[in-house]
Backbone bond lengths (Angstrom), bond angles and torsions (degrees), N, CA, C in turn:
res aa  C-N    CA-C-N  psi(-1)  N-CA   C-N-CA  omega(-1)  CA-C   N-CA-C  phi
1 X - - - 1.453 - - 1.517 108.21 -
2 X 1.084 96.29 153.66 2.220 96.86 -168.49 2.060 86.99 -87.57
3 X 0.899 83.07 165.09 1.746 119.00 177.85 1.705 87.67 -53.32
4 X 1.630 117.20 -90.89 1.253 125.50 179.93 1.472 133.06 -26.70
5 X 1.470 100.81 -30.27 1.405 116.75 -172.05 1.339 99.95 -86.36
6 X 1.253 116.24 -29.57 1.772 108.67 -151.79 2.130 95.70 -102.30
7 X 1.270 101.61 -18.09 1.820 113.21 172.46 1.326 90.47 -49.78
8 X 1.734 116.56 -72.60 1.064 149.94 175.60 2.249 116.75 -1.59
9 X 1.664 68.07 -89.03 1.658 84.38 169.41 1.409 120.86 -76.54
10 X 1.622 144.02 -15.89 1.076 146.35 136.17 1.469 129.11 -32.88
11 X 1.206 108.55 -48.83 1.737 145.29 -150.36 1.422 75.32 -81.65
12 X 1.413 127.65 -84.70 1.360 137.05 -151.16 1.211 115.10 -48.41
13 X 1.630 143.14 -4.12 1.491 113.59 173.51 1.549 87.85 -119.18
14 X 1.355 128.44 15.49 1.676 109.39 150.01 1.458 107.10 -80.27
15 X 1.232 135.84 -12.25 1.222 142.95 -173.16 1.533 97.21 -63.42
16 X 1.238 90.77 -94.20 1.856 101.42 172.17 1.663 128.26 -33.59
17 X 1.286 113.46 -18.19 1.336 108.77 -175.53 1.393 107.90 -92.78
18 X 1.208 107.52 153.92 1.463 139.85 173.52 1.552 122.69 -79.76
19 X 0.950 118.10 170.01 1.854 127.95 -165.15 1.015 92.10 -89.35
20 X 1.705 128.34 130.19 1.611 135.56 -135.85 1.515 79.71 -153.32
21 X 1.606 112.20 128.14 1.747 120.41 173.61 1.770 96.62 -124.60
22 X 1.451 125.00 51.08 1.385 94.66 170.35 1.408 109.72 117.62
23 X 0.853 129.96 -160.96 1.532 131.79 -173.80 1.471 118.73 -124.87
24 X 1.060 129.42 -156.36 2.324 128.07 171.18 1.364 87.72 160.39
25 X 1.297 121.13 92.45 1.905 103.47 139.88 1.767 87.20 97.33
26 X 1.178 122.26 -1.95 1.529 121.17 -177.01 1.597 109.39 87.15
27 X 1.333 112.21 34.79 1.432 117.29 -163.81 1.571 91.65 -122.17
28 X 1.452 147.83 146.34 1.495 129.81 137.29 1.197 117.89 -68.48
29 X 1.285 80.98 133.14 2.097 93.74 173.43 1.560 121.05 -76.10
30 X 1.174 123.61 155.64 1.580 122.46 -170.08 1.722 82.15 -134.42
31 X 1.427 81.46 176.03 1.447 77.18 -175.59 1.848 116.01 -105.50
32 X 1.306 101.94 4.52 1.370 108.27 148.70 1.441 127.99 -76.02
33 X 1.209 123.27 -17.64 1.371 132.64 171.30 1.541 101.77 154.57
34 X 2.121 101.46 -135.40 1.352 98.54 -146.19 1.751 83.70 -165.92
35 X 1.194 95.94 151.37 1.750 100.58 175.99 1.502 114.91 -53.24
36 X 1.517 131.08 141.04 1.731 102.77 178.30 1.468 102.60 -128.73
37 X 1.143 98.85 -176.82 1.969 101.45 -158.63 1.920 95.03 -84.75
38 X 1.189 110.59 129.35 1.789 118.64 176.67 1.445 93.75 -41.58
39 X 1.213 117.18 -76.31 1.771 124.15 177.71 1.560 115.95 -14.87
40 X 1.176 95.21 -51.70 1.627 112.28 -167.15 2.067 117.36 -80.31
41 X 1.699 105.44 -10.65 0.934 104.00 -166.02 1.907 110.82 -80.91
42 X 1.396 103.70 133.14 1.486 114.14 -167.40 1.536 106.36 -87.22
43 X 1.505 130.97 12.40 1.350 129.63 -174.73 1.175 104.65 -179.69
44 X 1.725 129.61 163.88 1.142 106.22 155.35 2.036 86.15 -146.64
45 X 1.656 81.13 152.57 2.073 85.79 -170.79 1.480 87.91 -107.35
46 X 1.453 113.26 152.50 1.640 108.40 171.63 1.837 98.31 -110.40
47 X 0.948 101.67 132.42 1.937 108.96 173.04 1.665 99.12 -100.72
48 X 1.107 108.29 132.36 1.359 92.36 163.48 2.134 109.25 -118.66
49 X 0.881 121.44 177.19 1.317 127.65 -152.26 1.817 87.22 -139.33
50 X 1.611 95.27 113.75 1.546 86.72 168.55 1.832 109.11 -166.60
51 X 1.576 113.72 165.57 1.138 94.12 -157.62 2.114 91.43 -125.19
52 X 1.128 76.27 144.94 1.793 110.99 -173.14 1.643 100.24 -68.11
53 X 1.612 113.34 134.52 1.412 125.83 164.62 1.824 111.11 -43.56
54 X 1.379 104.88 -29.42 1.332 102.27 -164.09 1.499 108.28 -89.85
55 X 1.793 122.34 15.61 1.396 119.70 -177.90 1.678 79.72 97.54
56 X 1.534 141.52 -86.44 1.192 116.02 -117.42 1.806 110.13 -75.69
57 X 1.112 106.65 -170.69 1.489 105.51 -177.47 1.614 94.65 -143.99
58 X 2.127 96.87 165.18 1.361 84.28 -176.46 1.411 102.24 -172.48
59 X 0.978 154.05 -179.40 2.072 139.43 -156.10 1.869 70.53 -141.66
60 X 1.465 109.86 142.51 1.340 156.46 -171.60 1.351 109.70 -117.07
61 X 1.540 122.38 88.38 1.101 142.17 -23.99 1.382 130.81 -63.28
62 X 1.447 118.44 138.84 1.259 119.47 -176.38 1.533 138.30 -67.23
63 X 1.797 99.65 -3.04 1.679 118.43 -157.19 1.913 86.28 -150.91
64 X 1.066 100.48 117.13 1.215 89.36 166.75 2.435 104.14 -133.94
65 X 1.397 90.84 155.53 1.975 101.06 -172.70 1.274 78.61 -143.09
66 X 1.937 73.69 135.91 1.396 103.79 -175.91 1.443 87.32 -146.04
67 X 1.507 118.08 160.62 1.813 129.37 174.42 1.519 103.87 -85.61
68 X 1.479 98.66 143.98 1.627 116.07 171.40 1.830 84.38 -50.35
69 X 1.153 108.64 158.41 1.845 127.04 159.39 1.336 100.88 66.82
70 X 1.453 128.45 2.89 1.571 123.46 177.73 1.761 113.36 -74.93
71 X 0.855 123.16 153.27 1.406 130.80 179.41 1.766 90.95 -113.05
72 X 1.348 111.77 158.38 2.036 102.27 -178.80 1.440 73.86 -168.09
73 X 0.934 95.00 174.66 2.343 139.62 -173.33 1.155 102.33 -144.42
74 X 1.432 98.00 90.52 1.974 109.95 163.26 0.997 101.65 -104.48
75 X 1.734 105.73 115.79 1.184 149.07 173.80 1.492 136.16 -55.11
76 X 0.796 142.56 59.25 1.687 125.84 -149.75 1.489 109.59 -99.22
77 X 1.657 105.92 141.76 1.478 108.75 157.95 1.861 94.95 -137.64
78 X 1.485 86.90 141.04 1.328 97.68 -172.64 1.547 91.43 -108.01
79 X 1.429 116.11 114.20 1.459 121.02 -174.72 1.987 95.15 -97.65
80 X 1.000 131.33 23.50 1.616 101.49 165.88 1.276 116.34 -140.17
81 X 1.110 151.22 -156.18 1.095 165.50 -138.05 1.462 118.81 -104.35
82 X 1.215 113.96 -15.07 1.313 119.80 167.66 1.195 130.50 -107.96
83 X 1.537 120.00 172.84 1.869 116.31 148.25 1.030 102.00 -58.79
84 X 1.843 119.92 150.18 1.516 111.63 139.97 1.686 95.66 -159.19
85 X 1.200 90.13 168.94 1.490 102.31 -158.93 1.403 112.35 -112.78
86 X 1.621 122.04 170.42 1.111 107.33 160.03 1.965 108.53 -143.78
87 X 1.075 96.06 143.63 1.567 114.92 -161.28 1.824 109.34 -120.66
88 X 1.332 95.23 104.84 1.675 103.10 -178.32 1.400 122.61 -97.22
89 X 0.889 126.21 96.25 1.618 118.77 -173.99 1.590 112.35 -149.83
90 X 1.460 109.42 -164.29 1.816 122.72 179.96 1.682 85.37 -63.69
91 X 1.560 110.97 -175.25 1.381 107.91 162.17 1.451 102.86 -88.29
92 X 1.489 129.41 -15.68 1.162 120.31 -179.69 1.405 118.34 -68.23
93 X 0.727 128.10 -53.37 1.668 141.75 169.26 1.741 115.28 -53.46
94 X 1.209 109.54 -41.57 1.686 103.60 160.85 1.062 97.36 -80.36
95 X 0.930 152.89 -51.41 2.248 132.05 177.16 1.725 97.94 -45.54
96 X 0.958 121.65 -57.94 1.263 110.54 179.05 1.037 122.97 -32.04
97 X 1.799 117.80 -73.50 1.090 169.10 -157.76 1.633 86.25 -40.36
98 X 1.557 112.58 -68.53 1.662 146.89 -179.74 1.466 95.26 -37.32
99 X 1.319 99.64 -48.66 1.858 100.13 -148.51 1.842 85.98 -81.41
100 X 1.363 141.31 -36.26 0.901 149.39 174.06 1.462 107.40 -53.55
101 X 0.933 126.66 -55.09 1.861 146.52 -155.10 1.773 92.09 -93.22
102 X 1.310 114.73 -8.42 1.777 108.05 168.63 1.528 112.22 -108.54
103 X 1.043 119.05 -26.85 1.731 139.47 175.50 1.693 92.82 -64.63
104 X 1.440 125.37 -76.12 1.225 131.02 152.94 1.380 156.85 -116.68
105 X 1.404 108.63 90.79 1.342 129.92 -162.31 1.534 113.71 -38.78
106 X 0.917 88.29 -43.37 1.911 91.49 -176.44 1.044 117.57 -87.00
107 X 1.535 131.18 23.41 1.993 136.36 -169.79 1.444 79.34 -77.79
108 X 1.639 86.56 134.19 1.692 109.10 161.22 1.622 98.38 -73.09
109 X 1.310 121.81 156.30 1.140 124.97 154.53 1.829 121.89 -100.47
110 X 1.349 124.83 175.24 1.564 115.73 -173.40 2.156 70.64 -157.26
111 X 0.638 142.16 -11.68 1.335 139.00 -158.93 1.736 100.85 -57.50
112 X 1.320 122.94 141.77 1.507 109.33 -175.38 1.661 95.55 -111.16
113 X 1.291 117.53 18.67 1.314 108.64 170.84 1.673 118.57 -109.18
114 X 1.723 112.81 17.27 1.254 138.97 -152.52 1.387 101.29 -164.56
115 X 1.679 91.86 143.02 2.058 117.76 170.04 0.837 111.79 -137.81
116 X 1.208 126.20 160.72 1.360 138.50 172.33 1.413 113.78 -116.02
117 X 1.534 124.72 126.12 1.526 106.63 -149.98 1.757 95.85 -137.11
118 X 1.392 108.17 103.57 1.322 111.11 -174.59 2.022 114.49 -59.33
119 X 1.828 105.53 172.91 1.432 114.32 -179.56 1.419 94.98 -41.41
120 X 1.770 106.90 146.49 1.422 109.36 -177.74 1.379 140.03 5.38
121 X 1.574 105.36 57.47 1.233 116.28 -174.84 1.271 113.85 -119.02
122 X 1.442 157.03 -171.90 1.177 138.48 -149.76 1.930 93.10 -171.69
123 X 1.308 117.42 136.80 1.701 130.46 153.99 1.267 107.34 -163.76
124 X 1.439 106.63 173.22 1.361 130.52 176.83 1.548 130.52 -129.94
125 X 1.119 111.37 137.88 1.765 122.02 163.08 1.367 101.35 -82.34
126 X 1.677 117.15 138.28 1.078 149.05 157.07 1.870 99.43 -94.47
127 X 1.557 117.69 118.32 1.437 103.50 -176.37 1.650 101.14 -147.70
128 X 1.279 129.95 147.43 1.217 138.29 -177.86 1.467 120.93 -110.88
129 X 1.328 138.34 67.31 1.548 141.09 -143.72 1.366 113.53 -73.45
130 X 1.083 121.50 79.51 1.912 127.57 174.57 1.092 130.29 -54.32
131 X 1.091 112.57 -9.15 1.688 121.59 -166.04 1.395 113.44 -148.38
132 X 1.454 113.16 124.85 1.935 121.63 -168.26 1.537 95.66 -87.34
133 X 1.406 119.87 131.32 1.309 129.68 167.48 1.381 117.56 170.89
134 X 1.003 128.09 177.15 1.656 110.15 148.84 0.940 108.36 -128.16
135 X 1.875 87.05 157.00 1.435 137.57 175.99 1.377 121.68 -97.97
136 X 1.400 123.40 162.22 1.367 134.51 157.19 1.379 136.04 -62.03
137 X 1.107 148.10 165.44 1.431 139.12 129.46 1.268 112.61 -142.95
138 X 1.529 104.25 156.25 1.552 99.21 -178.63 1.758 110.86 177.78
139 X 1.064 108.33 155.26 1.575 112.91 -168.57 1.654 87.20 -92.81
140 X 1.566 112.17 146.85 1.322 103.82 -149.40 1.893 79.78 -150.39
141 X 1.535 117.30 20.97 1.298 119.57 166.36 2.017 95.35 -56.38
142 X 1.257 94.39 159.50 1.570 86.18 171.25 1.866 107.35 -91.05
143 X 1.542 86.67 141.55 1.658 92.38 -167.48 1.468 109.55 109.58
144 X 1.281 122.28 -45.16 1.854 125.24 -162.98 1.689 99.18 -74.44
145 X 1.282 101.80 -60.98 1.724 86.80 -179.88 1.610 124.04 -44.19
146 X 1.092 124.91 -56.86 1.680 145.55 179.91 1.562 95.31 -55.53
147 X 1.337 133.18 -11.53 1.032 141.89 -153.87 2.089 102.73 -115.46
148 X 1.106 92.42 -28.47 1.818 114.74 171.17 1.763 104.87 107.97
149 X 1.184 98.82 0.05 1.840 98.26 162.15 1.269 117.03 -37.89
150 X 1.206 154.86 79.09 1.540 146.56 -146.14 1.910 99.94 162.54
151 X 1.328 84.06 145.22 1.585 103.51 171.09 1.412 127.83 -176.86
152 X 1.098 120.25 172.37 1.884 127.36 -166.93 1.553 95.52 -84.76
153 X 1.223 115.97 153.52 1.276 128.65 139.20 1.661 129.08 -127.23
154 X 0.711 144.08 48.85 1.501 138.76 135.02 1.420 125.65 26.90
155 X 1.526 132.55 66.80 1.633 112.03 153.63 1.759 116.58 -91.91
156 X 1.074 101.52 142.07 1.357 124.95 -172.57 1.401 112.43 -101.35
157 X 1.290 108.56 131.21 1.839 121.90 -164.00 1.811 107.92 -56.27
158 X 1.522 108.64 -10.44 1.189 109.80 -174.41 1.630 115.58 143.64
């Protein structure tokens, strides 16, 4: 394998990852939270991901609040014609994330705070939110953000 190639494919899942404090359950922690047990989840919101006559695209609802210590089931149906993804993090880390996902378009992801959700196809995050602030989200295919793929997230101290 050449030098360049192997930076390359190495390089790429620090790209994608998120701000990591430590471990939970054998999981890394971010500082948005942490994977949470299906069993354990106290709600679940469905987003759906879909794209507008007018070109733009956009995740259904655009703002979503959730409680510090909540466990939730975000739901996805991707109603259009494409992949698109969804990417949970600080806003710093999805700018990253972006700047990573334009350098190389085609990075697989492994990130458990992110899916990739094929034409009318449907999954979910199981997620446990530790920390009150907001966050980002956003489909971070190149093109989808600039496109209005993007939204708030909101946890609330309680």
């Amino acid at each position: 394998m050449m030098p360049t190639v192997a930076m390359i494919l190495f390089a790429a899942p620090a790209l994608a990852a998120g701000m990591h404090s430590g471990t939970h359950d054998g999981h890394e922690m971010m500082i948005i939270g942490h994977p949470g047990m299906n069993a354990k989840a106290d709600r679940t919101i469905a987003i759906s991901m879909v794209e507008n006559e007018d070109g733009s695209m956009a995740f259904d609802p655009v703002s979503v609040t959730v409680k510090k210590g909540e466990t939730v089931r975000l739901a996805f149906t991707n109603e259009g014609e494409y992949d698109h993804e969804f990417v949970m993090d600080t806003h710093e880390q999805v700018m990253e994330h972006r700047a990573g996902m334009e350098r190389l378009p085609d990075m697989e992801h492994a990130d458990l705070n992110a899916i990739r959700v094929g034409p009318q196809g449907k999954g979910e995050i199981v997620w446990t939110f530790t920390s009150a602030g907001r966050f980002d989200f956003a489909c971070l295919i190149p093109g989808h953000y600039e496109l209005g793929m993007k939204g708030a997230l909101k946890v609330t101290a309680n």
